[in-house]
PDB file of N, H, CA, C and O in Angstrom:
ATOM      1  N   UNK A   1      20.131  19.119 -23.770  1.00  0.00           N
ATOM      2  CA  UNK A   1      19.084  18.152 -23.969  1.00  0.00           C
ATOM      3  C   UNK A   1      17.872  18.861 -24.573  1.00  0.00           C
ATOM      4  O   UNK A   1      17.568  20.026 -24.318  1.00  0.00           O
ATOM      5  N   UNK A   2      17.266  18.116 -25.328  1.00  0.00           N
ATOM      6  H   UNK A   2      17.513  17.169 -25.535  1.00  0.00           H
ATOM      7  CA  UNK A   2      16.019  19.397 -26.204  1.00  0.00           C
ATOM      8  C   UNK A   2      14.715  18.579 -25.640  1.00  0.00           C
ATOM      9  O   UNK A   2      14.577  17.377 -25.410  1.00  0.00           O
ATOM     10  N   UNK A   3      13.892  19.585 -25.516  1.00  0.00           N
ATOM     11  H   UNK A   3      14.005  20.561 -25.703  1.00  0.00           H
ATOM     12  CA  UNK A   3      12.221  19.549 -24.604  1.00  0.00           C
ATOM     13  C   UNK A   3      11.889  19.006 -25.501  1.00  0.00           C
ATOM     14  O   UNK A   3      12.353  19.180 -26.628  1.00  0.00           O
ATOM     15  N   UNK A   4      10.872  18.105 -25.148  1.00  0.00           N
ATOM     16  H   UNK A   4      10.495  17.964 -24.232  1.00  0.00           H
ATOM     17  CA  UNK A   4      10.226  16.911 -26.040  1.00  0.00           C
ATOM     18  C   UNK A   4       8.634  17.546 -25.808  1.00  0.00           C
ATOM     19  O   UNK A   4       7.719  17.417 -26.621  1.00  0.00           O
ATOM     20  N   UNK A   5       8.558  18.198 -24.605  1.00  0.00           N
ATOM     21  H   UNK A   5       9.302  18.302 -23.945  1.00  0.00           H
ATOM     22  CA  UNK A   5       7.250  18.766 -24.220  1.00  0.00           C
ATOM     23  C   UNK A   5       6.930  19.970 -25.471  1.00  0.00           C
ATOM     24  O   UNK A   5       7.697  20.767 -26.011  1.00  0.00           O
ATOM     25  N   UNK A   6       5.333  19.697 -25.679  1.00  0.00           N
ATOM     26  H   UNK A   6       4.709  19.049 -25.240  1.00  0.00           H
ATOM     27  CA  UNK A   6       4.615  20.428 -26.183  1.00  0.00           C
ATOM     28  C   UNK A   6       4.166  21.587 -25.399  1.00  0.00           C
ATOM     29  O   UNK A   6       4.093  21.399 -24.184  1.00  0.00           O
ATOM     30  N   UNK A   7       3.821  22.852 -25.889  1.00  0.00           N
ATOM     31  H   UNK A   7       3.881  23.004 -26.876  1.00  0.00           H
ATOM     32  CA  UNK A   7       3.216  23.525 -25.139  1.00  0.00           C
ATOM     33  C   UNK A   7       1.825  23.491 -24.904  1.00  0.00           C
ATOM     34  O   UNK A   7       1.562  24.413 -24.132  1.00  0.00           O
ATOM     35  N   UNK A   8       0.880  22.901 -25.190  1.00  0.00           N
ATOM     36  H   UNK A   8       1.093  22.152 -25.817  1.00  0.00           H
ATOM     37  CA  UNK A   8       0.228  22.174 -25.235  1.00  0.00           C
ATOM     38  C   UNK A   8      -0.374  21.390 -24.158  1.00  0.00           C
ATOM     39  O   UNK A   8      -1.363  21.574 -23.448  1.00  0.00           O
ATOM     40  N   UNK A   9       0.698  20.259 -24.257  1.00  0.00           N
ATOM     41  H   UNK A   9       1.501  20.110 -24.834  1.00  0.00           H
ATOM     42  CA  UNK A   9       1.479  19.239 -23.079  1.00  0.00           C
ATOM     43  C   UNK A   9       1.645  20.342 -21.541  1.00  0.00           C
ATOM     44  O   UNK A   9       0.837  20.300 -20.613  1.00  0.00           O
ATOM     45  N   UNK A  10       2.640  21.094 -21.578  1.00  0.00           N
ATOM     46  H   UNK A  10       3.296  21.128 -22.332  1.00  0.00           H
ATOM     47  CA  UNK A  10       2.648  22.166 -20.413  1.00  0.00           C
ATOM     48  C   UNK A  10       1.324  22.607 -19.972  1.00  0.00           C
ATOM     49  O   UNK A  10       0.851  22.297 -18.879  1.00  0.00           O
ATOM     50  N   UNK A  11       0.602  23.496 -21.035  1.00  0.00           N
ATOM     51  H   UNK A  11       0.986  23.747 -21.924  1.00  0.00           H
ATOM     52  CA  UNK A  11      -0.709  24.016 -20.309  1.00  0.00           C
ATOM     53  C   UNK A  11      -1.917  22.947 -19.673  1.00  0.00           C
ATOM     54  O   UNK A  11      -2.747  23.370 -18.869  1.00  0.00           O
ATOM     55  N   UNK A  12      -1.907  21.845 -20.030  1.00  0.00           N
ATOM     56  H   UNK A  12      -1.233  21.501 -20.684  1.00  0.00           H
ATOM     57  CA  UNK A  12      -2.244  20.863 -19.391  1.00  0.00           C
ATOM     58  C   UNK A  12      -2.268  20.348 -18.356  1.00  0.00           C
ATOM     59  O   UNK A  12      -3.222  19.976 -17.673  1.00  0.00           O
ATOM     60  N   UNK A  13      -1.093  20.300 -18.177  1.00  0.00           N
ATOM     61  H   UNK A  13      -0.318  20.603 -18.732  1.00  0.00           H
ATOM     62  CA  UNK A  13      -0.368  20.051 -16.847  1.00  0.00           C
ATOM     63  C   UNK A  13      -0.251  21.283 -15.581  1.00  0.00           C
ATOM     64  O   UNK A  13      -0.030  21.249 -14.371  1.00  0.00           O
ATOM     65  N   UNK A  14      -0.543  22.410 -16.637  1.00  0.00           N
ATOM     66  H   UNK A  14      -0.723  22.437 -17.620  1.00  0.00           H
ATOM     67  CA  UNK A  14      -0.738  23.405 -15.417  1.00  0.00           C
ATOM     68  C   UNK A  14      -2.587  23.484 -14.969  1.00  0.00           C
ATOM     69  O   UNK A  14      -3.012  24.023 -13.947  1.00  0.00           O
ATOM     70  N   UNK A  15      -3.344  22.883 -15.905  1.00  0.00           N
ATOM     71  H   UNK A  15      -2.999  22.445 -16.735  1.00  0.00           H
ATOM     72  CA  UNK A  15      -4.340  22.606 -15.451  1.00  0.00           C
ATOM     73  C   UNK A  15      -4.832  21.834 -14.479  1.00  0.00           C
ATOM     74  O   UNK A  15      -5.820  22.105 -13.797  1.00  0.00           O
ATOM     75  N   UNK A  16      -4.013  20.658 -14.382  1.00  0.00           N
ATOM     76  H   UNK A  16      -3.210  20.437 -14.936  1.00  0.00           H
ATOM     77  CA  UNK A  16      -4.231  19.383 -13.458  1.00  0.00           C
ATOM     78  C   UNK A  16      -4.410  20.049 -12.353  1.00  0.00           C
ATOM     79  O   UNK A  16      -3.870  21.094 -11.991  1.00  0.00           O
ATOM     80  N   UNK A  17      -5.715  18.970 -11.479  1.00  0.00           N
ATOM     81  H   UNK A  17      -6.154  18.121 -11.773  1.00  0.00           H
ATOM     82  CA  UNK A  17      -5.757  19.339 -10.393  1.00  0.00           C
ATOM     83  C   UNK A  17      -5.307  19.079  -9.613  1.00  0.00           C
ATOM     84  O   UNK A  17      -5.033  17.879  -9.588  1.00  0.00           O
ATOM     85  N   UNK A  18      -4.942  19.770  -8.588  1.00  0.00           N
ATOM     86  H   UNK A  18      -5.164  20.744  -8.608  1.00  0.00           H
ATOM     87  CA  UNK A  18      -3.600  19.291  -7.270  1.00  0.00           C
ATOM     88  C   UNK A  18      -4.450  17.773  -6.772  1.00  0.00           C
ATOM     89  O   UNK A  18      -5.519  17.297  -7.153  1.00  0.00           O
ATOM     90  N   UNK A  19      -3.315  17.240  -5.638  1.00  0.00           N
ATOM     91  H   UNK A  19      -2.446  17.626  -5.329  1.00  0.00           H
ATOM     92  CA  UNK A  19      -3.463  16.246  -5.548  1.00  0.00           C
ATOM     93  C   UNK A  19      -4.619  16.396  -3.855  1.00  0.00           C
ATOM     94  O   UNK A  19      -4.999  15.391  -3.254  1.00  0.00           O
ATOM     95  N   UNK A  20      -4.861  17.404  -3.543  1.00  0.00           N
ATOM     96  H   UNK A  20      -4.553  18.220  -4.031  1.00  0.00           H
ATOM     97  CA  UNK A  20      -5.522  17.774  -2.015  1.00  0.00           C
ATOM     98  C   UNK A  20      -7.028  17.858  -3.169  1.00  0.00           C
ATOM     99  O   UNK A  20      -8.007  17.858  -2.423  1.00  0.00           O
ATOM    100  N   UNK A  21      -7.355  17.904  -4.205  1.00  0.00           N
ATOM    101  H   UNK A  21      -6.559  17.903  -4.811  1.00  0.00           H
ATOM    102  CA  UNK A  21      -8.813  17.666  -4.836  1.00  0.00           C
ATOM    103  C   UNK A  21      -9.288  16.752  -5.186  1.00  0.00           C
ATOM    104  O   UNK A  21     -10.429  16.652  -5.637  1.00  0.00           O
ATOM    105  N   UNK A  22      -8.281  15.681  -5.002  1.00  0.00           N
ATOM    106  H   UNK A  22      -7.354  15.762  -4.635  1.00  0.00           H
ATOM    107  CA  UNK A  22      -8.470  14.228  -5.295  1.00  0.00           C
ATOM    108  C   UNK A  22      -9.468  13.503  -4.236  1.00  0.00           C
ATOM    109  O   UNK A  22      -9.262  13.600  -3.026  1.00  0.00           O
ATOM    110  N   UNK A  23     -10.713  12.669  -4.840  1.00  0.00           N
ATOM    111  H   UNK A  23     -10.880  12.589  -5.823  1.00  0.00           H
ATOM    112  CA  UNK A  23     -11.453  11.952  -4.077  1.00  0.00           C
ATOM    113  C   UNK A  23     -10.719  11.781  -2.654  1.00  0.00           C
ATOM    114  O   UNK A  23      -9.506  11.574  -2.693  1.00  0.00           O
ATOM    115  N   UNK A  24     -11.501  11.865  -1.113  1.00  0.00           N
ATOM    116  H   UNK A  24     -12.486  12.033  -1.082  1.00  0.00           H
ATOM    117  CA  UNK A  24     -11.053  11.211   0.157  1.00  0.00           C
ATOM    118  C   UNK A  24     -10.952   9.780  -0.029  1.00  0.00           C
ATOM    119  O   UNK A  24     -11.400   9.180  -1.006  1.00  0.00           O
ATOM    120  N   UNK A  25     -10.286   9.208   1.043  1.00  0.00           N
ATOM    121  H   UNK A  25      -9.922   9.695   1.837  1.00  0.00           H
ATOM    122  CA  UNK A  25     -10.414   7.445   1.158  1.00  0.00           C
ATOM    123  C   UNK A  25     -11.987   7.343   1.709  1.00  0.00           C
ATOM    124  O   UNK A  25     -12.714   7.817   2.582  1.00  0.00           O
ATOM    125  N   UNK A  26     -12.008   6.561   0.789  1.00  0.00           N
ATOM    126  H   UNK A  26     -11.417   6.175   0.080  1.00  0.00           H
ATOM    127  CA  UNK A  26     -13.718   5.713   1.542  1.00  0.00           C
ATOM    128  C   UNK A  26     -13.392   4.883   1.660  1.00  0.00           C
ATOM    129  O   UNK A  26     -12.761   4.171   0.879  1.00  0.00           O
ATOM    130  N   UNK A  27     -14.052   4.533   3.722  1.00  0.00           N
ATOM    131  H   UNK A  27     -14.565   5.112   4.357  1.00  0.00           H
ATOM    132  CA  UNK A  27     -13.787   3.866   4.265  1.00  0.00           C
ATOM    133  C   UNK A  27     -15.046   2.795   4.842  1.00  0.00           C
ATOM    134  O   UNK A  27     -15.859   3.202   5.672  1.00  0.00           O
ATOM    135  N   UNK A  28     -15.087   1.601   4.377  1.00  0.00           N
ATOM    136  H   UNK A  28     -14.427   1.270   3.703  1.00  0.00           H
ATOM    137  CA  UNK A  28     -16.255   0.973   4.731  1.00  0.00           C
ATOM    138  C   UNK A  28     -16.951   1.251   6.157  1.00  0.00           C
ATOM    139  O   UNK A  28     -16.838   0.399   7.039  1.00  0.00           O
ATOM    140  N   UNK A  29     -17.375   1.952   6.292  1.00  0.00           N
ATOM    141  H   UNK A  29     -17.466   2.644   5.576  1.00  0.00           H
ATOM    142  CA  UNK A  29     -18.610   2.276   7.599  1.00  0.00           C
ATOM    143  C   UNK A  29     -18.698   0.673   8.687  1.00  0.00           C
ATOM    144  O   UNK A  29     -18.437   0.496   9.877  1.00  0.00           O
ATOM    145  N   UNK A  30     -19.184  -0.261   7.601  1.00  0.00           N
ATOM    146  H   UNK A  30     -19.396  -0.117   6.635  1.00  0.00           H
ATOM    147  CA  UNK A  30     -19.106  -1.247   8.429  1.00  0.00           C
ATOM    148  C   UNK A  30     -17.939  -2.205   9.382  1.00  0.00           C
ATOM    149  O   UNK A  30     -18.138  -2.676  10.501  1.00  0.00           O
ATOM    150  N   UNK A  31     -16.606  -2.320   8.489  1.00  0.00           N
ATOM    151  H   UNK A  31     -16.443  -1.938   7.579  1.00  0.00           H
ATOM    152  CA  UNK A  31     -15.413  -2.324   9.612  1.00  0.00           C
ATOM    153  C   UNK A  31     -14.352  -1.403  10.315  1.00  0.00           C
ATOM    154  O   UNK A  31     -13.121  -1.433  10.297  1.00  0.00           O
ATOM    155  N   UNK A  32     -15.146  -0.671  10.868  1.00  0.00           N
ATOM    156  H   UNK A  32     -16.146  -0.647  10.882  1.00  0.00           H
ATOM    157  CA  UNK A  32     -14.494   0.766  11.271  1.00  0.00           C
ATOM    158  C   UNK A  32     -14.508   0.500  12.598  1.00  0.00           C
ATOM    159  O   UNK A  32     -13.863   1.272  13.308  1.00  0.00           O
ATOM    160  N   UNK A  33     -15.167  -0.531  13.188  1.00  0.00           N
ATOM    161  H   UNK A  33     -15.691  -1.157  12.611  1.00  0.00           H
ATOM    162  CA  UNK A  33     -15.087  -1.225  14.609  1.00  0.00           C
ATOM    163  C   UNK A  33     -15.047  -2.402  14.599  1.00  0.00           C
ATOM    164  O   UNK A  33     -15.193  -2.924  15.705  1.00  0.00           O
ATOM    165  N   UNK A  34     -14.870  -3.201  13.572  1.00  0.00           N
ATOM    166  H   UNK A  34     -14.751  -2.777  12.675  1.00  0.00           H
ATOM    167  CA  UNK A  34     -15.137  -4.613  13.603  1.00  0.00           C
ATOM    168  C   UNK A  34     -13.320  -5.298  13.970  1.00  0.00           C
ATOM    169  O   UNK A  34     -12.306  -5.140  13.290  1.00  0.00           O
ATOM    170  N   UNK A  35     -13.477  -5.968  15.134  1.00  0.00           N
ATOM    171  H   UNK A  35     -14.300  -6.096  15.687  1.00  0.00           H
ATOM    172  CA  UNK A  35     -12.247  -6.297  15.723  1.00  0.00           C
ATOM    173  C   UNK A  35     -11.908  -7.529  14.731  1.00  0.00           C
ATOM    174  O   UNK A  35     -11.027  -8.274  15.160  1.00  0.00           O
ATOM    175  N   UNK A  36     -12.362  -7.804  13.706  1.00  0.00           N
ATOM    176  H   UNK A  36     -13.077  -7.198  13.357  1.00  0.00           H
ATOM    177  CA  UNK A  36     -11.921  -8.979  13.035  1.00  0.00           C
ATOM    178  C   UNK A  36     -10.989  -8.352  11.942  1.00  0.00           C
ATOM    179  O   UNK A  36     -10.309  -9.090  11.229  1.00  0.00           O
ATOM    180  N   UNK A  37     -10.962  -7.144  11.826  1.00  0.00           N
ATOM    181  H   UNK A  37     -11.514  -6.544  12.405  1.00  0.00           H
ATOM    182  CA  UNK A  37     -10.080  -6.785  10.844  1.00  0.00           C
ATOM    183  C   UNK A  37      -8.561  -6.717  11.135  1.00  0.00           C
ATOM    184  O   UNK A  37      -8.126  -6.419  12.247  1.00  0.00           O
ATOM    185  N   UNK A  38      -7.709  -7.037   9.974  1.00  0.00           N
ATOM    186  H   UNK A  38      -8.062  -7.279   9.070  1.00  0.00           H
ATOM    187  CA  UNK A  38      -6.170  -7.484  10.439  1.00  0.00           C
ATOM    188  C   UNK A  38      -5.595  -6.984   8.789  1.00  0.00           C
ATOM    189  O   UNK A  38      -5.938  -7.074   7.611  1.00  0.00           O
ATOM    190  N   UNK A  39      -4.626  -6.482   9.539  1.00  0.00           N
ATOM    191  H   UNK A  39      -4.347  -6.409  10.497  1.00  0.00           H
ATOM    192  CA  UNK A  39      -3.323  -5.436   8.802  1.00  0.00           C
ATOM    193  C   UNK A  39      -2.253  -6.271   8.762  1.00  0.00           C
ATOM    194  O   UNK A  39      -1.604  -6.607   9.752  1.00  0.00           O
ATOM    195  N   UNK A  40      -1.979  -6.733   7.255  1.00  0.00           N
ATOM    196  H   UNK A  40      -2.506  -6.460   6.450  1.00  0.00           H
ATOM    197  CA  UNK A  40      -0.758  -7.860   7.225  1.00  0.00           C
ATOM    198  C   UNK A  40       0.197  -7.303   6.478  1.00  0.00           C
ATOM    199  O   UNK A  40      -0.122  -6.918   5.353  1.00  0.00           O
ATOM    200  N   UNK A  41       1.607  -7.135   6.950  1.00  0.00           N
ATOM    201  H   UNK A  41       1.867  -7.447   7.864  1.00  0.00           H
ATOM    202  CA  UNK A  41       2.674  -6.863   6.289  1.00  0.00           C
ATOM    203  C   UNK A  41       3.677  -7.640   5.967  1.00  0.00           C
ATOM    204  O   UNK A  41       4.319  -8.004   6.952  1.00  0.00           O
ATOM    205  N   UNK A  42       4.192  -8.174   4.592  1.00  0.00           N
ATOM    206  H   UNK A  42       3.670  -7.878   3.792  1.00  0.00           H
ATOM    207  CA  UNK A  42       5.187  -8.631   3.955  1.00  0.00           C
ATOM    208  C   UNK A  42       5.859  -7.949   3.761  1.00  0.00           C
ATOM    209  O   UNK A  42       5.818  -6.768   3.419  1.00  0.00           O
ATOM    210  N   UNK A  43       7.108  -9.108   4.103  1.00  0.00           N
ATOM    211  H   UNK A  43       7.142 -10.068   4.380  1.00  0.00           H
ATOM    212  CA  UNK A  43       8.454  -8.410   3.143  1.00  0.00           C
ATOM    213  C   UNK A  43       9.379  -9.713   2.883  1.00  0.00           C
ATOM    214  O   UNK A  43      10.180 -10.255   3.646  1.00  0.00           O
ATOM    215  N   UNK A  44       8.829 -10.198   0.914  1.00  0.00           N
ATOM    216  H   UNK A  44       8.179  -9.758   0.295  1.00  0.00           H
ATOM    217  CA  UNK A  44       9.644 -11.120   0.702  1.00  0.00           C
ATOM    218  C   UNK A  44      10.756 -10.942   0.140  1.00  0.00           C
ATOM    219  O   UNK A  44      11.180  -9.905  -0.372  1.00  0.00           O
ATOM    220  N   UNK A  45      11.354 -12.165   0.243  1.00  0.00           N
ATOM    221  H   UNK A  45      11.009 -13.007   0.659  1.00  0.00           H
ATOM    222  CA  UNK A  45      12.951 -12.436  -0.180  1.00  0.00           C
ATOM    223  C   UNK A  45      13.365 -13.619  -0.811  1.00  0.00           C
ATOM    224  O   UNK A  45      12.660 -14.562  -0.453  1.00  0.00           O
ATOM    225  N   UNK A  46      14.366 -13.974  -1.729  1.00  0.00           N
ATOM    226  H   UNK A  46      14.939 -13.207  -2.019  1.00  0.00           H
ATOM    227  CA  UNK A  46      14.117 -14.680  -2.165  1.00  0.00           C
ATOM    228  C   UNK A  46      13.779 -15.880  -1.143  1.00  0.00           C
ATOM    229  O   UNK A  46      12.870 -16.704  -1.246  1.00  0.00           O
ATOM    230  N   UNK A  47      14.640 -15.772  -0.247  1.00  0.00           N
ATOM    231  H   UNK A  47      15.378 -15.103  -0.164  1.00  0.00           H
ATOM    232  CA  UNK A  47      14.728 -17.173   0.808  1.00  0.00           C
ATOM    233  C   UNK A  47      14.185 -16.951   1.749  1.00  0.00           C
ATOM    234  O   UNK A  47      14.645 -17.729   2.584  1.00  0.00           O
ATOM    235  N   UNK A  48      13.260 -16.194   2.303  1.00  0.00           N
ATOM    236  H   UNK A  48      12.886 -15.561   1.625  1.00  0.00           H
ATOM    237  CA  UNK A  48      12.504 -15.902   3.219  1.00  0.00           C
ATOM    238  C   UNK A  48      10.876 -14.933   2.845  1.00  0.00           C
ATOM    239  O   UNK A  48      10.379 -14.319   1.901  1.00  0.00           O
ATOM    240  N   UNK A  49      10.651 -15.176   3.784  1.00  0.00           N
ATOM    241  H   UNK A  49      11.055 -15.675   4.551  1.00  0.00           H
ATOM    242  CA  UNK A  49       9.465 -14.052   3.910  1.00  0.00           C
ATOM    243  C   UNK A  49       9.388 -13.450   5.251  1.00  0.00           C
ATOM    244  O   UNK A  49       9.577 -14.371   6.046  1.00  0.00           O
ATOM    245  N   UNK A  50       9.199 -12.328   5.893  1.00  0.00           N
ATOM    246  H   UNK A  50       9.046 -11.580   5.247  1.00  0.00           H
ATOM    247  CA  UNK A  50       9.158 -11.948   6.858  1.00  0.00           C
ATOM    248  C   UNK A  50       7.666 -11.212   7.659  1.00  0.00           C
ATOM    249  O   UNK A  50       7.618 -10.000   7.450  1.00  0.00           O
ATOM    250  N   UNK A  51       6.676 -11.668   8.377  1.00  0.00           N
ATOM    251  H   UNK A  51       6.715 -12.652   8.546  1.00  0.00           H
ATOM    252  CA  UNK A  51       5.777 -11.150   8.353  1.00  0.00           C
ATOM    253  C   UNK A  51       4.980 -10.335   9.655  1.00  0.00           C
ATOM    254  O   UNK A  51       5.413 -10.720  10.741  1.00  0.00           O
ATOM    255  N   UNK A  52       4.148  -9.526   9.731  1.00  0.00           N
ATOM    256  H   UNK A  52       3.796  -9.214   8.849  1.00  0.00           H
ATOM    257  CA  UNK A  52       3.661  -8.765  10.559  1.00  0.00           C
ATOM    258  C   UNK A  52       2.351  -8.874  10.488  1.00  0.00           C
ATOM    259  O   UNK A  52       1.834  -8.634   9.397  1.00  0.00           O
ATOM    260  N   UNK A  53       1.390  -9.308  11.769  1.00  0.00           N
ATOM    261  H   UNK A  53       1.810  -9.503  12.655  1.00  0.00           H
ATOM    262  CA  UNK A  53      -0.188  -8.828  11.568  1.00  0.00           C
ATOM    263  C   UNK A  53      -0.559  -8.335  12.869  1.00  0.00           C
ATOM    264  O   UNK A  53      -0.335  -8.742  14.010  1.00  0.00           O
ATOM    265  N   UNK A  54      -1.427  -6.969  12.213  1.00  0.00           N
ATOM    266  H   UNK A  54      -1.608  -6.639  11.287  1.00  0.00           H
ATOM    267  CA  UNK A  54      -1.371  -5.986  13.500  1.00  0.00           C
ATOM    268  C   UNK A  54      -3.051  -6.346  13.409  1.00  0.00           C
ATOM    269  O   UNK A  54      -3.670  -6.817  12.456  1.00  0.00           O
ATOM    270  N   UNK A  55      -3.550  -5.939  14.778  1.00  0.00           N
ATOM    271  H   UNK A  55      -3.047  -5.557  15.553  1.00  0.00           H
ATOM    272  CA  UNK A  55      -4.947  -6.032  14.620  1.00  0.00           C
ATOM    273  C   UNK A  55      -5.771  -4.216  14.599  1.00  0.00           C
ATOM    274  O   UNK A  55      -4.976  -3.290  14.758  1.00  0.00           O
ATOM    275  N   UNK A  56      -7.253  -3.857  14.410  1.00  0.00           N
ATOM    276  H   UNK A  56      -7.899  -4.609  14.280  1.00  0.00           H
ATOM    277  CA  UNK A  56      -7.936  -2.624  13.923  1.00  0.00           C
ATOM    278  C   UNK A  56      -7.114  -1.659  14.553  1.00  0.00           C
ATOM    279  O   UNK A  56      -7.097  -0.527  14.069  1.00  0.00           O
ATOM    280  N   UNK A  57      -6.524  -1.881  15.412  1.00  0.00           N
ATOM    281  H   UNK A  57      -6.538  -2.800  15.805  1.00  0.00           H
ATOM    282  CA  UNK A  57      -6.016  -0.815  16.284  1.00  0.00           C
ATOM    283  C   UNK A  57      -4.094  -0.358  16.242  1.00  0.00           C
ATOM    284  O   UNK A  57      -3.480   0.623  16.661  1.00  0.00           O
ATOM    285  N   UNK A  58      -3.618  -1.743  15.455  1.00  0.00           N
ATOM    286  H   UNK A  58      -4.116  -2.540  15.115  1.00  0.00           H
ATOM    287  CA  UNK A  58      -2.491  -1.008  15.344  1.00  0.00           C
ATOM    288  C   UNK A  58      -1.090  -2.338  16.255  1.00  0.00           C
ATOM    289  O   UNK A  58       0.089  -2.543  15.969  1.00  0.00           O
ATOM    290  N   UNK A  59      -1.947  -2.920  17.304  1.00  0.00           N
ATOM    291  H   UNK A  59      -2.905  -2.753  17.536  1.00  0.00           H
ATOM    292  CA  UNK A  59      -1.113  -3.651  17.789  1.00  0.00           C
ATOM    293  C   UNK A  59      -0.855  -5.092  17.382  1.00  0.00           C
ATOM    294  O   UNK A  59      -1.604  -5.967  16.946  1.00  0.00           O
ATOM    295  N   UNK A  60       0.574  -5.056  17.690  1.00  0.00           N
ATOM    296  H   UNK A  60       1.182  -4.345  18.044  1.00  0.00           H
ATOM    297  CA  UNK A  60       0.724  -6.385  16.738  1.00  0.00           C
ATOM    298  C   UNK A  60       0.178  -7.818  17.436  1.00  0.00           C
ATOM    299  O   UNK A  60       0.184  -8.076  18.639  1.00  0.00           O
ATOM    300  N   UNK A  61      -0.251  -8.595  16.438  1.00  0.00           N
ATOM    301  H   UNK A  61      -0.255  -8.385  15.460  1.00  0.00           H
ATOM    302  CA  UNK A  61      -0.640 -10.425  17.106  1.00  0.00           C
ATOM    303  C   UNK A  61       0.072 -11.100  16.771  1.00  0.00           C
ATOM    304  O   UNK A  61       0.227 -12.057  17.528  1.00  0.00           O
ATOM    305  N   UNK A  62       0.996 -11.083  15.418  1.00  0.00           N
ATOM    306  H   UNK A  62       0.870 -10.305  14.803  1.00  0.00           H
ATOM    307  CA  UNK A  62       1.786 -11.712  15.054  1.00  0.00           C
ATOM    308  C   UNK A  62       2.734 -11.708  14.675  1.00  0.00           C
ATOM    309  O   UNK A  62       2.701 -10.724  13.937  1.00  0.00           O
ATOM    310  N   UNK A  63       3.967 -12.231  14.587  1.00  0.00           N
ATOM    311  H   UNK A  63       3.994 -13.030  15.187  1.00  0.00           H
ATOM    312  CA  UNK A  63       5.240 -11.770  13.553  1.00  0.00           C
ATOM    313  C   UNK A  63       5.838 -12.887  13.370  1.00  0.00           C
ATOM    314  O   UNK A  63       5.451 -13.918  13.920  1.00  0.00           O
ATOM    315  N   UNK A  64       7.067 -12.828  12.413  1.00  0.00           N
ATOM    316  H   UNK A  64       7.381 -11.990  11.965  1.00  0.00           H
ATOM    317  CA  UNK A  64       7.674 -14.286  12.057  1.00  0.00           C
ATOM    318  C   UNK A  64       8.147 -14.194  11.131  1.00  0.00           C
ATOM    319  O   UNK A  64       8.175 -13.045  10.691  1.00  0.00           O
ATOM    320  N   UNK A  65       8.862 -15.405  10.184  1.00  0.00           N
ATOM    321  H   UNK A  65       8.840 -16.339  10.541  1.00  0.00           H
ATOM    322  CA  UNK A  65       9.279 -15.931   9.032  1.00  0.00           C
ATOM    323  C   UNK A  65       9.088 -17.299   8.825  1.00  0.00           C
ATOM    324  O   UNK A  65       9.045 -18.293   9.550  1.00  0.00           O
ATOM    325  N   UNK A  66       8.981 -17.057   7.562  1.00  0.00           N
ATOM    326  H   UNK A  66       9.016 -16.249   6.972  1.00  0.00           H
ATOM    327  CA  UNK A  66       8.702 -18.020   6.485  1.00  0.00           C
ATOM    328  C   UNK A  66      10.068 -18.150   5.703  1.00  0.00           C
ATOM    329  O   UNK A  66      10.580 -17.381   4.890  1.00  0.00           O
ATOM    330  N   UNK A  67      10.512 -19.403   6.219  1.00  0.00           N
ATOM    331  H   UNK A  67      10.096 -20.028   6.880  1.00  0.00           H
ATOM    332  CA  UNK A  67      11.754 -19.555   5.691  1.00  0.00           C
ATOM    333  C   UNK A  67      11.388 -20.382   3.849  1.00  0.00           C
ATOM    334  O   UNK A  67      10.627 -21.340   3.712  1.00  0.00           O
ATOM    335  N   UNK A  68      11.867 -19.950   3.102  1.00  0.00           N
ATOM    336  H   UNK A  68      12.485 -19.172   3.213  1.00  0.00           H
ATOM    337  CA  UNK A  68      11.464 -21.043   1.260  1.00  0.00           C
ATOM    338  C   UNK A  68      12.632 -21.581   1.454  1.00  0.00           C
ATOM    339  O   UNK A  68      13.726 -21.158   1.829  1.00  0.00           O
ATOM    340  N   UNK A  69      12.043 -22.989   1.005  1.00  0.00           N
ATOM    341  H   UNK A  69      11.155 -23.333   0.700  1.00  0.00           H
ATOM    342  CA  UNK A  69      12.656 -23.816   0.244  1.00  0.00           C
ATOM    343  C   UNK A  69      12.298 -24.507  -0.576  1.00  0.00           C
ATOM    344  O   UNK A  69      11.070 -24.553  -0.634  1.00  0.00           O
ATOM    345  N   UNK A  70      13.109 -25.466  -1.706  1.00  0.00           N
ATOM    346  H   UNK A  70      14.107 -25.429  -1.659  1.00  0.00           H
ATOM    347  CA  UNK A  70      12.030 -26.122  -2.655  1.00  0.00           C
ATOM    348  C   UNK A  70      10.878 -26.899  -1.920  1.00  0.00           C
ATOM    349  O   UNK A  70       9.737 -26.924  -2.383  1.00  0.00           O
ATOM    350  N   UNK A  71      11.181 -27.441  -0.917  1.00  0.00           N
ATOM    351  H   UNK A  71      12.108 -27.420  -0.542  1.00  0.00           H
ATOM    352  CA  UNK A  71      10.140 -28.527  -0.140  1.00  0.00           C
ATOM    353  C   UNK A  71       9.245 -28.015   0.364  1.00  0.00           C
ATOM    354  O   UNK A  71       8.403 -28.827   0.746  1.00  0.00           O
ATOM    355  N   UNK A  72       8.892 -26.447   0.660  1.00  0.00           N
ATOM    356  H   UNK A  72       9.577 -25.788   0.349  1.00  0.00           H
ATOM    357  CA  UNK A  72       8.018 -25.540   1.062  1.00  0.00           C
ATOM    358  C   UNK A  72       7.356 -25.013   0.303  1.00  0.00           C
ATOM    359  O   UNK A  72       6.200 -24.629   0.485  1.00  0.00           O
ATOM    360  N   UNK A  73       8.017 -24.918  -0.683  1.00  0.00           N
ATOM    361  H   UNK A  73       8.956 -25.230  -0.831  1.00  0.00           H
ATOM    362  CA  UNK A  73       7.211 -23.918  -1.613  1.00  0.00           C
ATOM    363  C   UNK A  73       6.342 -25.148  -2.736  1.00  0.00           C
ATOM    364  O   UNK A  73       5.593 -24.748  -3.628  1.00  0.00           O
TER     365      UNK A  73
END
C-alpha cells in the first residue's frame, strides 16, 4: 500500500499537542449543587426507545420505554 502522508503532514502531527493539554471541562459553578439538574439517557430503536433519568448525584428517578408506533409518533 503506498503512504499518501507527506512529510510535512508527519512533522505536524508530531507537533500536535497531546490530548492531557487540552482545555479542562468547565463546569457551570452555578449547578454544581442545584438538585434540579437531571442526566437523561437514550437508547433508540427503531420500535422503541428506552430511557434513564438519574438525578445530580447519580441515582436513578426514572426508567422505561417508549414503545413507536405510527399513532405515537
Amino acid at each position: 500500500m503506498r503512504n499518501l502522508w507527506s512529510s510535512e503532514h508527519a512533522a505536524a502531527l508530531s507537533k500536535a499537542s497531546p490530548a492531557s493539554e487540552q482545555p479542562a471541562l468547565v463546569i457551570n459553578p452555578a449547578t454544581v449543587n442545584d438538585p434540579s439538574v437531571r442526566h437523561v439517557g437514550l437508547d433508540v430503536h427503531k420500535k422503541q426507545i428506552t430511557y434513564c433519568i438519574l438525578d445530580l448525584y447519580g441515582a436513578t428517578i426514572r426508567e422505561g420505554e417508549i414503545m413507536l408506533t405510527r399513532e405515537q409518533v
